[in-house]
C-alpha positions as CSV (number, residue, x, y, z in Angstrom):
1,X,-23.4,-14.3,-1.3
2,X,-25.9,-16.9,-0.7
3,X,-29.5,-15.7,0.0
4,X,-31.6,-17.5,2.3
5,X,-35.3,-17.1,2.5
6,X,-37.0,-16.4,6.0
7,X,-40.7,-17.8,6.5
8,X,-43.0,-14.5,8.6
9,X,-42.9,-16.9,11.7
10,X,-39.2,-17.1,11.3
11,X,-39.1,-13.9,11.0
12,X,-41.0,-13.1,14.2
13,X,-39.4,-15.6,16.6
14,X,-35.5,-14.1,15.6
15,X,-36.8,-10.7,16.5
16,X,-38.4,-12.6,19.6
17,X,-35.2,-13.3,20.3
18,X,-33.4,-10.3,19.8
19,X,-35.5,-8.6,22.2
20,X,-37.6,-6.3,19.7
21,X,-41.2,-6.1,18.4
22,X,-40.6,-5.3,14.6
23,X,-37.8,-5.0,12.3
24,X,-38.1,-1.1,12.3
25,X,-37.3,-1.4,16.1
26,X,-34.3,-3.0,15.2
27,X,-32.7,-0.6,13.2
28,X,-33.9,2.3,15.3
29,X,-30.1,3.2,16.2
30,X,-29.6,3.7,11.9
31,X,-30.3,7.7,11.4
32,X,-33.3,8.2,9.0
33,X,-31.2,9.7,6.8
34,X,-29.4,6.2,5.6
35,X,-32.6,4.1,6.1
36,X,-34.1,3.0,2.9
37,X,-37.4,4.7,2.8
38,X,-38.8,2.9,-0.7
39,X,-38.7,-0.5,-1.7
40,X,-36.1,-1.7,-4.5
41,X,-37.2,-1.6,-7.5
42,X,-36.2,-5.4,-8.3
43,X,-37.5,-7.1,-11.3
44,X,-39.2,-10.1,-11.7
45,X,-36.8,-13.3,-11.7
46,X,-34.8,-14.3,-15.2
47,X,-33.6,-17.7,-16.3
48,X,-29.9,-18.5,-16.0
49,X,-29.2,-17.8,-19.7
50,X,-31.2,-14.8,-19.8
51,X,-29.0,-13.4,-16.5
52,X,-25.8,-14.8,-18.0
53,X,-26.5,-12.5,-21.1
54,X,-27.3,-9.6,-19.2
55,X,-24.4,-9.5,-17.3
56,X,-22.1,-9.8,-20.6
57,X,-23.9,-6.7,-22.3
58,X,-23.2,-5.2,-19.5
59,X,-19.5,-6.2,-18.8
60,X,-19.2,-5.0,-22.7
61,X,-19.7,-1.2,-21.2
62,X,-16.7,-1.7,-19.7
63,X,-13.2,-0.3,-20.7
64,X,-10.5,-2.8,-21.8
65,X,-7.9,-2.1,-19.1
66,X,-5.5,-4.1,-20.2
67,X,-5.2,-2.2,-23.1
68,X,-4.7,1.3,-21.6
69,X,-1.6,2.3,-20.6
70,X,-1.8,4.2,-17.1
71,X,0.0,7.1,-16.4
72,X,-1.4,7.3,-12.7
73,X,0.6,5.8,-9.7
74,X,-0.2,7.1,-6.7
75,X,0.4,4.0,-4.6
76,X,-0.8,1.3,-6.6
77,X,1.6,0.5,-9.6
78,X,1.5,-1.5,-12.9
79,X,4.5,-3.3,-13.6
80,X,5.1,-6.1,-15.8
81,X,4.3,-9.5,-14.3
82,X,6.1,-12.5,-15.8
83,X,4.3,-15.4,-16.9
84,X,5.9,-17.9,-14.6
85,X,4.7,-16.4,-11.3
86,X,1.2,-16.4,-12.5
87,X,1.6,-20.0,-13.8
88,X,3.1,-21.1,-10.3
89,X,0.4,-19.1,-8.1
90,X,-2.4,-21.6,-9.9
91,X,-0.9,-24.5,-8.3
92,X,-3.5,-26.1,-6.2
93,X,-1.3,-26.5,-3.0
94,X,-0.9,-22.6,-2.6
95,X,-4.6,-21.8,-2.8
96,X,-5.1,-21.6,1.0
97,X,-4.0,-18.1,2.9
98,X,-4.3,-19.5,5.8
99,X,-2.1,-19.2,8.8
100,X,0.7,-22.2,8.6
101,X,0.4,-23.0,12.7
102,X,1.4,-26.9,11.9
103,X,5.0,-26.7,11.0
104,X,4.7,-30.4,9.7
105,X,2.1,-30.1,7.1
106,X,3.5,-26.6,6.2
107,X,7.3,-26.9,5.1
108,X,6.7,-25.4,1.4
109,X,4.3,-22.6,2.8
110,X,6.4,-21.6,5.7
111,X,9.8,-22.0,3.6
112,X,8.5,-19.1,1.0
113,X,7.9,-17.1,4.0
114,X,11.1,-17.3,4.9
115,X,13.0,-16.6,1.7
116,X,10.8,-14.0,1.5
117,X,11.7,-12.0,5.0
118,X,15.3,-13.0,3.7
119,X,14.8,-10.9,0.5
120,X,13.1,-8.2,2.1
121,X,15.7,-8.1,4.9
122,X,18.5,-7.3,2.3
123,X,16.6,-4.9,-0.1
124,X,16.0,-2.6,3.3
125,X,18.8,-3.9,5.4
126,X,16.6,-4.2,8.2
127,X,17.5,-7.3,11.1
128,X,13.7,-8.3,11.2
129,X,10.7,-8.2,9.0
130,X,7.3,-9.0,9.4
131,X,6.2,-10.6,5.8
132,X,2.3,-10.5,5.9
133,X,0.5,-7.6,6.3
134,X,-2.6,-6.2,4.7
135,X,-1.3,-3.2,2.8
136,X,0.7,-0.4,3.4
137,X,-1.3,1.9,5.0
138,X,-2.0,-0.7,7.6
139,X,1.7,-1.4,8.1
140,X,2.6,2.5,8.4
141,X,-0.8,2.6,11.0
142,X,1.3,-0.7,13.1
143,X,4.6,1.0,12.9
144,X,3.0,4.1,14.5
145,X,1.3,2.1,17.7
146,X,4.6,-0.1,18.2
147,X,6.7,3.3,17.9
148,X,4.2,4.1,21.0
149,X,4.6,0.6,22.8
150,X,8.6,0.8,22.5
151,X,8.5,4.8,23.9
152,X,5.3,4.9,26.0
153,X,4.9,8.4,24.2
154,X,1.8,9.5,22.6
155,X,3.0,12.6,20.4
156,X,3.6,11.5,16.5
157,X,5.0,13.4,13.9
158,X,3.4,12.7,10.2
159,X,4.8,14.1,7.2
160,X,2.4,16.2,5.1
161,X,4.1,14.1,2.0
162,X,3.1,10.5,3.4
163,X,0.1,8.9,1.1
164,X,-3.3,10.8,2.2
165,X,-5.1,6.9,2.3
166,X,-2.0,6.6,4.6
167,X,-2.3,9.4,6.6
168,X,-6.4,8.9,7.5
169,X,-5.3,4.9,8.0
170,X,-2.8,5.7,10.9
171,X,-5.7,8.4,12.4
172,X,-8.1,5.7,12.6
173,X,-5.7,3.2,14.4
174,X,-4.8,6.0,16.9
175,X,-8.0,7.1,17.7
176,X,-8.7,4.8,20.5
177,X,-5.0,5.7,22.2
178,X,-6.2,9.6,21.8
179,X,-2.6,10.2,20.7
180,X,-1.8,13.8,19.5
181,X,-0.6,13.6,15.4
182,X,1.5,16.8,14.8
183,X,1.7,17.8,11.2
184,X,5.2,17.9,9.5
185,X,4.4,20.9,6.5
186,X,6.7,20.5,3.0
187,X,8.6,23.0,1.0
188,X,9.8,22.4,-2.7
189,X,8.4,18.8,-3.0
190,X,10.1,17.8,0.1
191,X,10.1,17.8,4.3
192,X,10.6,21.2,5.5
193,X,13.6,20.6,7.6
194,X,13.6,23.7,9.0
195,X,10.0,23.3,10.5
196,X,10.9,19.7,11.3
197,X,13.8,21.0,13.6
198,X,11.4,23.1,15.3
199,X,8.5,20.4,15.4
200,X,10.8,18.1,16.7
201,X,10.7,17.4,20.6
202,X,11.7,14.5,23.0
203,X,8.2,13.7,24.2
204,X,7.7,12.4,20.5
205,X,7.3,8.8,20.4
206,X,7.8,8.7,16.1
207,X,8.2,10.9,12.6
208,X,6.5,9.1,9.6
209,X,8.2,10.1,6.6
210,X,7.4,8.9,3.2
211,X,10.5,8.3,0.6
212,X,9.5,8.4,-2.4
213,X,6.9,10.4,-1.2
214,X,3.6,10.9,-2.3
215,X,5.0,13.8,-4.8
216,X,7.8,11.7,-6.3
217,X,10.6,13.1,-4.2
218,X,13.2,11.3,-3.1
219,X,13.3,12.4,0.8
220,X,16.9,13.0,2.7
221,X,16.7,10.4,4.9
222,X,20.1,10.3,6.1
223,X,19.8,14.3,6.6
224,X,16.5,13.7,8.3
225,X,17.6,10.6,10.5
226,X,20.3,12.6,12.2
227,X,17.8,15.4,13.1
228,X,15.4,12.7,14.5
229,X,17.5,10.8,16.5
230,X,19.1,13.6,18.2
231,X,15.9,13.9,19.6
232,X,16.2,10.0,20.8
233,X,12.7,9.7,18.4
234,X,12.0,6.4,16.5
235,X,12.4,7.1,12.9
236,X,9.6,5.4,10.5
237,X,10.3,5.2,6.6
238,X,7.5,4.3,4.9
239,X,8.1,2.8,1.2
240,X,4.9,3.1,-0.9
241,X,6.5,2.4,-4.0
242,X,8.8,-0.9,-3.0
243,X,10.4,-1.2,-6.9
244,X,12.3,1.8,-5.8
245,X,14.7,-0.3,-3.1
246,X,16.7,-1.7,-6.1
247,X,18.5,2.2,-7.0
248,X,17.8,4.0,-3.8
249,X,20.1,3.6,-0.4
250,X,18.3,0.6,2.3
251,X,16.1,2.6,4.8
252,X,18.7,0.4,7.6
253,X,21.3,2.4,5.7
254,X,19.8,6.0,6.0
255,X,19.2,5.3,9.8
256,X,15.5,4.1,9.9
257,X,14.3,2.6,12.7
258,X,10.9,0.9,11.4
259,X,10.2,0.3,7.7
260,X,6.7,0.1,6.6
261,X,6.5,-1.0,3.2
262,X,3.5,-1.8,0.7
263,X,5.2,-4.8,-1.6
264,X,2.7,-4.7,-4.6
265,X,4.7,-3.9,-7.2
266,X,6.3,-7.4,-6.5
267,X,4.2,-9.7,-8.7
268,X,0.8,-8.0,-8.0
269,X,-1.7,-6.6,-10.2
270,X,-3.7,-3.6,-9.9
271,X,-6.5,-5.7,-8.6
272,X,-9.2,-2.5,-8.3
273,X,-6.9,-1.6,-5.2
274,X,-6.6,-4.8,-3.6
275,X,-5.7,-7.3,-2.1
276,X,-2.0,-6.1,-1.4
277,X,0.8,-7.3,0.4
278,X,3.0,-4.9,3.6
279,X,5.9,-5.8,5.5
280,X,7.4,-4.1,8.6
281,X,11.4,-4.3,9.0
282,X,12.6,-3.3,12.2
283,X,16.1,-3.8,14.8
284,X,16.9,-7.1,16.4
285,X,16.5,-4.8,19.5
286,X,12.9,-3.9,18.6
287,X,11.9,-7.5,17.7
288,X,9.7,-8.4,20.9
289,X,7.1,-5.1,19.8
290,X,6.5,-6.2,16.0
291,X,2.9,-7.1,15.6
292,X,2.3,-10.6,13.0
293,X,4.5,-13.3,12.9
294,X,7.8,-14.5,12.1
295,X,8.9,-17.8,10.2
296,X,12.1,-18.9,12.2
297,X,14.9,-21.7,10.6
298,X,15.8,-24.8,12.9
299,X,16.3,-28.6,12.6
300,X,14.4,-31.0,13.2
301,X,15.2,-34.3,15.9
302,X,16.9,-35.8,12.8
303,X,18.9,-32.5,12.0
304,X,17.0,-31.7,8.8
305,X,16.4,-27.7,7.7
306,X,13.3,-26.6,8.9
307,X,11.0,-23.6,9.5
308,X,8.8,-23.0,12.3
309,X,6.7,-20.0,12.8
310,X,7.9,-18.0,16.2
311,X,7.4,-14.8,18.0
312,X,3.6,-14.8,17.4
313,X,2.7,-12.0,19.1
314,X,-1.4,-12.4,18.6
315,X,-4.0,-12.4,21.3
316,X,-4.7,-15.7,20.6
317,X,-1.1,-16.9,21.4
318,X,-0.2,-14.9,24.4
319,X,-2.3,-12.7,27.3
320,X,-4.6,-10.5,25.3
321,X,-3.4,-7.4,26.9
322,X,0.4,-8.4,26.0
323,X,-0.8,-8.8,22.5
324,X,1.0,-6.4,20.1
325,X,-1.3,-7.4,17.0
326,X,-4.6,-8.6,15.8
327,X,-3.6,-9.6,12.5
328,X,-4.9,-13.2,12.2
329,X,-5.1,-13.6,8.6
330,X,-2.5,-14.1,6.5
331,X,-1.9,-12.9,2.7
332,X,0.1,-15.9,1.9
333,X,-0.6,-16.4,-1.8
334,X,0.5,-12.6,-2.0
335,X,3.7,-13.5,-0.6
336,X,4.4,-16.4,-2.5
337,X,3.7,-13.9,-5.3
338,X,6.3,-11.6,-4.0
339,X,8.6,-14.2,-3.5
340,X,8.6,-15.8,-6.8
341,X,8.8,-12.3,-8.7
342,X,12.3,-11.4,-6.5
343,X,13.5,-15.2,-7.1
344,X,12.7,-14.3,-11.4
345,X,14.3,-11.0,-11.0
346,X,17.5,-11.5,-8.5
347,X,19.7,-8.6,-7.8
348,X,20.7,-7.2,-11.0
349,X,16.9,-7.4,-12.6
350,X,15.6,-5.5,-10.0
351,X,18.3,-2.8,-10.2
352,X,17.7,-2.8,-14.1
353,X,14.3,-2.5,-14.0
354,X,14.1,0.1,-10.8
355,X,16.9,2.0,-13.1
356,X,14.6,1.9,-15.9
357,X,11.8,3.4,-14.0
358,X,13.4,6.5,-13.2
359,X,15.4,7.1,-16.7
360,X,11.5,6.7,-18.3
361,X,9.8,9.1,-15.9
362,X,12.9,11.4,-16.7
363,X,12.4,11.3,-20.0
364,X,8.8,11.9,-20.3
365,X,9.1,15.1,-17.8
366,X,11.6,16.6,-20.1
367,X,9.4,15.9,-23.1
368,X,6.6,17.0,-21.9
369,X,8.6,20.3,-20.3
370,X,9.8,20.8,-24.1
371,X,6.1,20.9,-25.5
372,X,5.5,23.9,-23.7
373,X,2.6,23.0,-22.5
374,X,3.6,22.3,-19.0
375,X,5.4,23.6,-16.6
376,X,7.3,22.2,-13.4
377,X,5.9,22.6,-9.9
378,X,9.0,22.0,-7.9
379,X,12.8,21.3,-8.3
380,X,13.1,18.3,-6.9
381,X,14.9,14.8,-7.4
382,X,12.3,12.3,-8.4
383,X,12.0,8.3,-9.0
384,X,9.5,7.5,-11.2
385,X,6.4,10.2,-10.1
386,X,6.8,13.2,-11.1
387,X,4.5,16.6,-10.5
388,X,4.1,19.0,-13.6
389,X,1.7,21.8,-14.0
390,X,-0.8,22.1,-17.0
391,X,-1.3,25.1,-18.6
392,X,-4.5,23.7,-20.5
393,X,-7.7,22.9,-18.2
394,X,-7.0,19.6,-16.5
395,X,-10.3,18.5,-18.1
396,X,-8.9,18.9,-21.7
397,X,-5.9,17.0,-20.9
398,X,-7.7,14.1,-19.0
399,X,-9.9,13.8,-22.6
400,X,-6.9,13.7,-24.9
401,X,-5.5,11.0,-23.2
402,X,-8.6,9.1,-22.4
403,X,-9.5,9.1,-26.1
404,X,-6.1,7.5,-27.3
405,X,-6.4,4.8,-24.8
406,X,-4.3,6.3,-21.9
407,X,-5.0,6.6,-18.3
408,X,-4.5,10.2,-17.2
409,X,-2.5,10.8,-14.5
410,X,-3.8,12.3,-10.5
411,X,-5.3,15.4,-10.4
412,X,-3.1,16.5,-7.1
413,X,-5.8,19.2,-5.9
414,X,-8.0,16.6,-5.3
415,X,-5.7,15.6,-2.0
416,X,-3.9,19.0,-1.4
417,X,-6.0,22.1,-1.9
418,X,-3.4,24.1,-0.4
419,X,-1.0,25.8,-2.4
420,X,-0.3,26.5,-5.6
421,X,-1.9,23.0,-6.5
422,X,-4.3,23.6,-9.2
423,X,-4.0,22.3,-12.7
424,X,-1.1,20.6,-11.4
425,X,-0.7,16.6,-12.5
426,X,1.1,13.7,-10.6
427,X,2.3,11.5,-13.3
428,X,3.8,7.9,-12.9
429,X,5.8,6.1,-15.0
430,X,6.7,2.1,-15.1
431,X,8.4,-0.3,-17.7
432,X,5.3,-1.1,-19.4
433,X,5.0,2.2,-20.6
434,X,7.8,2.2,-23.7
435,X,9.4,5.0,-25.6
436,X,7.2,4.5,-28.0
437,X,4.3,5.1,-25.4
438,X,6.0,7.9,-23.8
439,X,7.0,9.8,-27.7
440,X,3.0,9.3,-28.2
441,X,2.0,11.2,-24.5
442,X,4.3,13.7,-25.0
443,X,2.9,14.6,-28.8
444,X,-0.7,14.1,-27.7
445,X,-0.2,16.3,-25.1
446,X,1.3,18.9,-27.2
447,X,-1.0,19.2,-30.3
């Protein structure tokens, strides 16, 4: 961030401006309790070489996490990333994010886009899908307000079992719409269907439901999609971990109405949480309520294959109180890197590495089960997360691993403190932890 010096009469003639006396009356409205009360304690100004050396001792304090090996998932996953999509995201001519409006200085831009929606359209065998969105809580937050717009309902049903980042996301975006959020309870790692068939009622506009959900467990969506829709309520399945859509039955398959899915673990890195990628699948018949964008295939005058974007659904294309979004910006370079990682891996990649996913975190769970030092929590089929109760203090376990270069897994109590939660572990496993890696947990863990 630039800094830019203001002169005292400067000062005076912006507050002038503003309408105020002094500074302090301009932050009046800020509670005392969150104004700065003492000056910073800056010190006096370095040269350039003398702040570049700093900031490497510092940066030396730092862990190499590279080098660790994570056993946390919890919605944001490390999976390998081959060489060739990083390579190909340096090109110069991807660098800009922005919005492609001009179809004829955007063919390569808009073209990746579409082989994209085309790609995510088959993994979830869903008619439409909406390529660029910020994450997935924001896409599970915009499948629960067009759930309202297609229903003109205001009752939503949220799993307990959907991602808690999730969970507070779709709060905030239905705040202003004062809509009334029923909670869906779980038993065993799973929905309780027999409190969702008493939960569920006709003036419900939606049911949320996480698969894999936040525990691991692989939901009965089919099961749960009949229940729903014999109700006539919208059914949104909400994909966290999107690797898992090359073993597990399409959401379109299990009955889903609205897919919100978070699409890092295609060609993103960890990134300290950020920036992701989300789509949003939906029904040809629901097309006209999906918030973004679409990129559309057409010819040109001359009869030549091209893409235009269509269906922009944005205040700044159509009457603002018709608008269905506010999205304007777009994580293109994300969806390039999406795009290039499913090109690389094709249909039987992604099935072999999905596959290899849940055979490791299989593995490990039995391992560790064998050590007798943990226990299992529920009885429940799993992909690649996995819950698994401690009988050591969480603290111990955490240090063990920490000191031979892994990264422990979630602490669960710290989002659910009821139940029989404590000690317990959510572990994740991916295919850049080897057997090697997982022989290693399993005997650190055990000494």
């Amino acid at each position: 961030m630039r800094y830019i010096p203001n002169t005292e009469e400067q000062k005076k003639e912006m507050l002038k401006e503003i309408g105020v006396s002094t500074f302090e009356d301009l932050i009046e409205s800020i509670p005392q309790n969150l104004q700065l009360k003492d000056k910073l304690n800056i010190p006096e100004a370095i040269s350039e070489s003398e702040l570049e050396d700093k900031i490497f001792h510092i940066a030396k304090k730092n862990a190499d996490f590279n080098s660790m090996k994570p056993l946390i998932g919890a919605g944001s996953y490390r999976h390998f990333i081959p060489e060739a999509v990083k390579f190909l995201l340096q090109r110069e001519e991807f660098w800009t994010c922005y919005t492609p409006y001009q179809p004829e200085l955007s063919q390569g831009t808009l073209q990746s886009i579409f082989e994209y929606q085309s790609y995510i359209s088959r993994l979830t065998k869903m008619e439409v899908i909406i390529p660029s969105i910020y994450d997935g809580a924001s896409a599970t937050a915009e499948a629960a307000l067009m759930s309202l717009r297609l229903t003109h309902k205001n009752k939503i049903i949220v799993s307990n079992l959907l991602h808690p980042h999730y969970r507070e996301t779709v709060k905030t975006y239905l705040a202003p719409h004062e809509t009334e959020i029923i909670d869906l309870p779980y038993k065993n790692g799973l929905v309780d269907m027999e409190k969702l068939k008493i939960l569920i009622e006709e003036d419900a506009a939606s049911i949320i439901i996480q698969s894999p959900n936040f525990f691991g467990g692989i939901e009965n969506m089919a099961k749960i999609s009949e229940i729903v829709h014999s109700k006539n309520i919208l059914l949104i399945n909400v994909i966290v971990e999107s690797m898992s859509l090359g073993i597990l039955k399409a959401p379109g398959d299990t009955g889903a109405d609205i897919v919100a899915g978070n699409a890092q673990s295609f060609g993103m890195d960890l990134n300290y949480g950020g920036p992701y990628n989300a789509y949003l699948g939906t029904r040809k018949q629901y097309i006209r309520q999906l918030p973004g964008r679409i990129v559309g295939e057409t010819v040109d005058i001359d009869g030549k294959r091209v893409f235009v974007m269509t269906l922009r659904a944005r205040e700044q294309d159509i009457r603002r109180e018709k608008a269905t979004s506010n999205i304007c910006t777009n994580h293109n370079l994300n969806v390039l890197a999406a795009n290039i990682f499913l090109s690389l891996m094709g249909t039987e990649g992604l099935y072999q590495i999905s596959l290899l996913n849940a055979k490791s975190a299989h593995y490990l769970e039995n391992l560790l089960l064998k050590s007798g030092k943990f226990e299992k929590v529920f009885n429940y089929p799993f992909y690649h997360e996995f819950l698994l109760k401690s009988k050591e203090d969480i603290s111990t376990v955490n240090k063990k691993l920490l000191e031979n270069n892994f990264i422990p897994p979630l602490k669960i109590c710290e989002f659910y403190q009821a139940g029989n939660l404590k000690n317990v572990l959510l572990f994740a496993v991916t295919e850049t932890l080897s057997r090697d890696h997982l022989n290693n947990t399993a005997k650190i863990l055990s000494e």
